[in-house]
SEGUPA-276975 format. One record per residue (C-alpha): residue number from 1; residue in three letters; x, y, z. Coordinates in steps of 0.05 Angstrom, whole numbers, plus 32768, in hexadecimal, padded with zeros to 4 digits. Layout:
<atom NUM,ALA,<X,Y,Z>>,
...
end
This chain:
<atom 1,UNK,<8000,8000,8000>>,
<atom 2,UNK,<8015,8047,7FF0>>,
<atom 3,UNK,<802B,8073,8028>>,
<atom 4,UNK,<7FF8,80B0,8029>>,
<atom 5,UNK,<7FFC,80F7,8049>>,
<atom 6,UNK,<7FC7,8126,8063>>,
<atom 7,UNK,<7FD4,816A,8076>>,
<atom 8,UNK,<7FB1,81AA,8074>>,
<atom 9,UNK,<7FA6,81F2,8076>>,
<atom 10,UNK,<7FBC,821C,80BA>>,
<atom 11,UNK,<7F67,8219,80D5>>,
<atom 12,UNK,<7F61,81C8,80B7>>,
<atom 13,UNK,<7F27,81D2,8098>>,
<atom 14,UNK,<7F44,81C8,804C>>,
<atom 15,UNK,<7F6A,817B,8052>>,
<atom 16,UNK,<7F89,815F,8019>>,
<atom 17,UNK,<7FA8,811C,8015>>,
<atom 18,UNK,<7FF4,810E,7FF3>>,
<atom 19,UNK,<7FFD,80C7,7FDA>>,
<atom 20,UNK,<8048,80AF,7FDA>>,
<atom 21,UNK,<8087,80D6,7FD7>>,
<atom 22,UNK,<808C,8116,7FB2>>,
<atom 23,UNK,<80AD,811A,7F7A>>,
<atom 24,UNK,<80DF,814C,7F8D>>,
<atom 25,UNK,<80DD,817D,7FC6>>,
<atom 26,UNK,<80FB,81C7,7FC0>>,
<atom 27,UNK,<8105,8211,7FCE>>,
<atom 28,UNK,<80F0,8238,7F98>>,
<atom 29,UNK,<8112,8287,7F95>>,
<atom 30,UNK,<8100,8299,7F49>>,
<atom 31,UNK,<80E2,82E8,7F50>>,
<atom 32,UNK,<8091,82D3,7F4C>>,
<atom 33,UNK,<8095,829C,7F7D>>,
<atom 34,UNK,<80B3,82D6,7FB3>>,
<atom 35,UNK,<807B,830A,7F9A>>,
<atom 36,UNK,<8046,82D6,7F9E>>,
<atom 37,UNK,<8056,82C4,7FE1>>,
<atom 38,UNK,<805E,830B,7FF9>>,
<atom 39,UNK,<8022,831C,7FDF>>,
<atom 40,UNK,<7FFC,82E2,7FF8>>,
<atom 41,UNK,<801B,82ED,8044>>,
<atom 42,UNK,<7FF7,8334,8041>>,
<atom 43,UNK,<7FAB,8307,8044>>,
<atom 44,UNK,<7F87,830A,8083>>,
<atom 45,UNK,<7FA4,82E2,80BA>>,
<atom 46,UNK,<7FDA,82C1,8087>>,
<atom 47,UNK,<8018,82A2,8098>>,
<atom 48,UNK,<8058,82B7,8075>>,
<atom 49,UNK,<806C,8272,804D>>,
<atom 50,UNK,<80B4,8288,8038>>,
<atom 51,UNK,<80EE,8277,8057>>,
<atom 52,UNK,<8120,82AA,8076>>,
<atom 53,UNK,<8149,82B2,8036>>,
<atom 54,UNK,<8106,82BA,800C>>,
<atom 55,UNK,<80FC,8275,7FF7>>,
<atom 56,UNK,<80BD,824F,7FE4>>,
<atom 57,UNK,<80C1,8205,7FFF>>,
<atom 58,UNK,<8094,81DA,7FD6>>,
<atom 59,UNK,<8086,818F,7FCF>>,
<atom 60,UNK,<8074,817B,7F82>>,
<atom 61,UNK,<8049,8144,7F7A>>,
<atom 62,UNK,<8020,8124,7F41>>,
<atom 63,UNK,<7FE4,8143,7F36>>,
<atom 64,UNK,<7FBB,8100,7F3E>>,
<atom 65,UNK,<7FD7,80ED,7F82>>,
<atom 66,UNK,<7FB5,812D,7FA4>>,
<atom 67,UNK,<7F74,812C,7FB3>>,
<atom 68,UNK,<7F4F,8162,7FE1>>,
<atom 69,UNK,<7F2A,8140,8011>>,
<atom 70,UNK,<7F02,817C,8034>>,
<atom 71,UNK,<7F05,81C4,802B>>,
<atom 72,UNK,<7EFF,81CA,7FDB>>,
<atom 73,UNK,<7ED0,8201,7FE0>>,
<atom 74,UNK,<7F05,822E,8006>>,
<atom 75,UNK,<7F35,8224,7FCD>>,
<atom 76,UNK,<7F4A,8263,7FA2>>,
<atom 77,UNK,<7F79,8276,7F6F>>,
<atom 78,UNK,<7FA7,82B0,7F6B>>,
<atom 79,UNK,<7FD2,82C6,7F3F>>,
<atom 80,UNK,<8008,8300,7F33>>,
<atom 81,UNK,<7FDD,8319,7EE9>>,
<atom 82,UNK,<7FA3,8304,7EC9>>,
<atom 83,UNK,<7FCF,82E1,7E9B>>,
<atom 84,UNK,<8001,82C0,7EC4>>,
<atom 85,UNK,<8003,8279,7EB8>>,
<atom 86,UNK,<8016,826A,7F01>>,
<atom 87,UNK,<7FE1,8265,7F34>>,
<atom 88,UNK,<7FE4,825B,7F85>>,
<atom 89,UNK,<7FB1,823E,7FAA>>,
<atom 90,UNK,<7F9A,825B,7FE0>>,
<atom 91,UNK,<7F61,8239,8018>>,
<atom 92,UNK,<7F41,827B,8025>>,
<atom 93,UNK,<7F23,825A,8069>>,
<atom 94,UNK,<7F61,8276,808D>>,
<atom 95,UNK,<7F8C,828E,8053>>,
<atom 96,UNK,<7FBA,8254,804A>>,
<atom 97,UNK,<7FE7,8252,8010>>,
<atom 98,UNK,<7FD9,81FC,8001>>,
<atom 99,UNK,<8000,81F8,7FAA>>,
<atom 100,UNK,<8019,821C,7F78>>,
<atom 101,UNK,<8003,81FF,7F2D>>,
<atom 102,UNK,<802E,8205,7EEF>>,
<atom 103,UNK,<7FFA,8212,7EAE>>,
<atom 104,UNK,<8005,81CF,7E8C>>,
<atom 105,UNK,<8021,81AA,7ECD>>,
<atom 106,UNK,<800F,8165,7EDF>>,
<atom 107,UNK,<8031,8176,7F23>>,
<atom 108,UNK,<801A,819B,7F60>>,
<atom 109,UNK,<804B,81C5,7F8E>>,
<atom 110,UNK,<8038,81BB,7FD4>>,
<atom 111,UNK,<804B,81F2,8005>>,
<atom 112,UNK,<8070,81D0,8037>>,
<atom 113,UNK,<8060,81FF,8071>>,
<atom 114,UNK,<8019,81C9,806E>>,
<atom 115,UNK,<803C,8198,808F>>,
<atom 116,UNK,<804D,8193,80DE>>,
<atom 117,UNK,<809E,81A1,80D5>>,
<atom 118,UNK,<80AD,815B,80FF>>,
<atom 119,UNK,<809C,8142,80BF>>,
<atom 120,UNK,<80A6,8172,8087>>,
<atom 121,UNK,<80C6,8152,803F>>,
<atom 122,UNK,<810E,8175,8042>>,
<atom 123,UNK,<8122,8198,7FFF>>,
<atom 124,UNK,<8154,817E,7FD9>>,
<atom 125,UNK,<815B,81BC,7FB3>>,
<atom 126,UNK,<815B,8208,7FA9>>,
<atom 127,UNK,<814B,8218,7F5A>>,
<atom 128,UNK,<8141,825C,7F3A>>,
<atom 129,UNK,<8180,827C,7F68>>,
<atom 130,UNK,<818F,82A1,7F2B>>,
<atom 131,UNK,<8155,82D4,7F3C>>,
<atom 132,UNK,<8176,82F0,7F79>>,
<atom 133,UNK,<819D,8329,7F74>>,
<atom 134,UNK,<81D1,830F,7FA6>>,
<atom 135,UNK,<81CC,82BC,7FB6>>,
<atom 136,UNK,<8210,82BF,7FDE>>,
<atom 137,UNK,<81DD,82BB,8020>>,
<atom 138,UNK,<81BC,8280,8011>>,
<atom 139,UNK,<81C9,823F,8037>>,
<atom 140,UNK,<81EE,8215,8020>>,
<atom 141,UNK,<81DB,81D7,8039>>,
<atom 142,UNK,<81B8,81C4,7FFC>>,
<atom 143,UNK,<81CA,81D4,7FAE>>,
<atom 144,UNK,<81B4,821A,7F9F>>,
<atom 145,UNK,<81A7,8212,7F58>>,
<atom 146,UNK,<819F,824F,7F1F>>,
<atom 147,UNK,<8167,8231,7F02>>,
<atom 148,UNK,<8141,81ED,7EFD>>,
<atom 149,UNK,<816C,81B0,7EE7>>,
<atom 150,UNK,<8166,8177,7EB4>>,
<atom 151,UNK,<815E,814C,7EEE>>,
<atom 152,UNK,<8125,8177,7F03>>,
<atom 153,UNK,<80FD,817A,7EC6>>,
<atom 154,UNK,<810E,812D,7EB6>>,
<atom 155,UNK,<80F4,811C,7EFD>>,
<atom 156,UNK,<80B5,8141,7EE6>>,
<atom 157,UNK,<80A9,811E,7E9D>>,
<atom 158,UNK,<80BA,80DF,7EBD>>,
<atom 159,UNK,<8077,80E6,7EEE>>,
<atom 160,UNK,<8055,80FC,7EAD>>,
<atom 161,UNK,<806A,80B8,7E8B>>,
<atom 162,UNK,<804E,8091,7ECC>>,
<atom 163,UNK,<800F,80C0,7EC9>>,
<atom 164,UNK,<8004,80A8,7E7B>>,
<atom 165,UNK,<8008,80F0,7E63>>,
<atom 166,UNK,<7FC0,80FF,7E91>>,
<atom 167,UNK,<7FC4,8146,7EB3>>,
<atom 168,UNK,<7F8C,8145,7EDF>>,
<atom 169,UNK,<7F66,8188,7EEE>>,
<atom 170,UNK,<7F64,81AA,7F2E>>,
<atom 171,UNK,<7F24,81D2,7F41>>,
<atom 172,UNK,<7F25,820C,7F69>>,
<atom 173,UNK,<7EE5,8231,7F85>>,
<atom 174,UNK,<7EFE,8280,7F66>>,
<atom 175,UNK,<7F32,82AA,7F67>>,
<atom 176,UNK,<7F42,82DA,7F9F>>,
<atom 177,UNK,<7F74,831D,7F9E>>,
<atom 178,UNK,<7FB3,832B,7FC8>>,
end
């Protein structure tokens, strides 16, 4: 049997569950993930979800081994512009930042600020350093890399392959502003 996860926004009202190991887990710094997040941490009684040195942790995981289990009807989208491919999901219950979605993506990112840190995935990675102005801060207890890798993206086609070329669609109840 498949290990499974369930976490959830800060108030527990929106619960998703994770089935087996994501595919990779990292800290994203690339300029919109840092707005986004800023942006998002102005929302009534939200959290901050970056890390000291401004990075997004996220979990990816196939799109078909998420399922919501309660709280669908709290979950919005926002994004940067009307156009922006990107959108973050927010359960407006208590303002919780709970993925980010690529346009196209068969892969969620899960914020990893949902799960108690006693058991928190540990990035492997940093990606998109090469937006910082200065990256000679950053911690270096894990590669800080410019930009994604070949591993990264071949990690992602491979979970593609296994998903037989499906991308599942995720529904969200609106939009919302930040």
């Amino acid at each position: 049997m498949s290990e499974t996860t369930k976490i959830s926004c800060a108030c527990g009202s929106t619960c998703l569950r994770l089935k087996g190991t994501p595919l990779l887990v990292s800290e994203c710094l690339c300029n919109s993930c840092r707005t986004a997040a800023d942006r998002l941490a102005s929302l009534p009684g939200a959290k901050d979800i970056l890390t000291s040195y401004g990075a997004t942790p996220t979990a990816e995981y196939r799109k078909d081994h998420v399922r919501i289990l309660s709280g669908a009807e709290h979950l919005r989208e926002f994004r940067l512009s009307v156009g922006a491919g990107t959108r973050r999901v927010v359960a407006t219950c208590c303002n919780t930042p709970i993925y980010l979605e690529m346009k196209g993506g068969h892969w969620l990112s899960i914020y990893l600020h949902l799960w108690p840190k006693e058991s928190r995935p540990k990035p492997r990675m940093r990606t998109m350093v090469g937006d910082l102005f200065d990256a000679s801060s950053l911690p270096k207890d894990i590669p800080n890399l410019k930009s994604h890798t070949v591993s990264f993206y071949a990690k992602l086609l491979w979970a593609w392959i296994a998903m037989g070329f499906r991308n599942p669609r995720m529904e969200v109840a609106g939009k919302i502003d930040a």
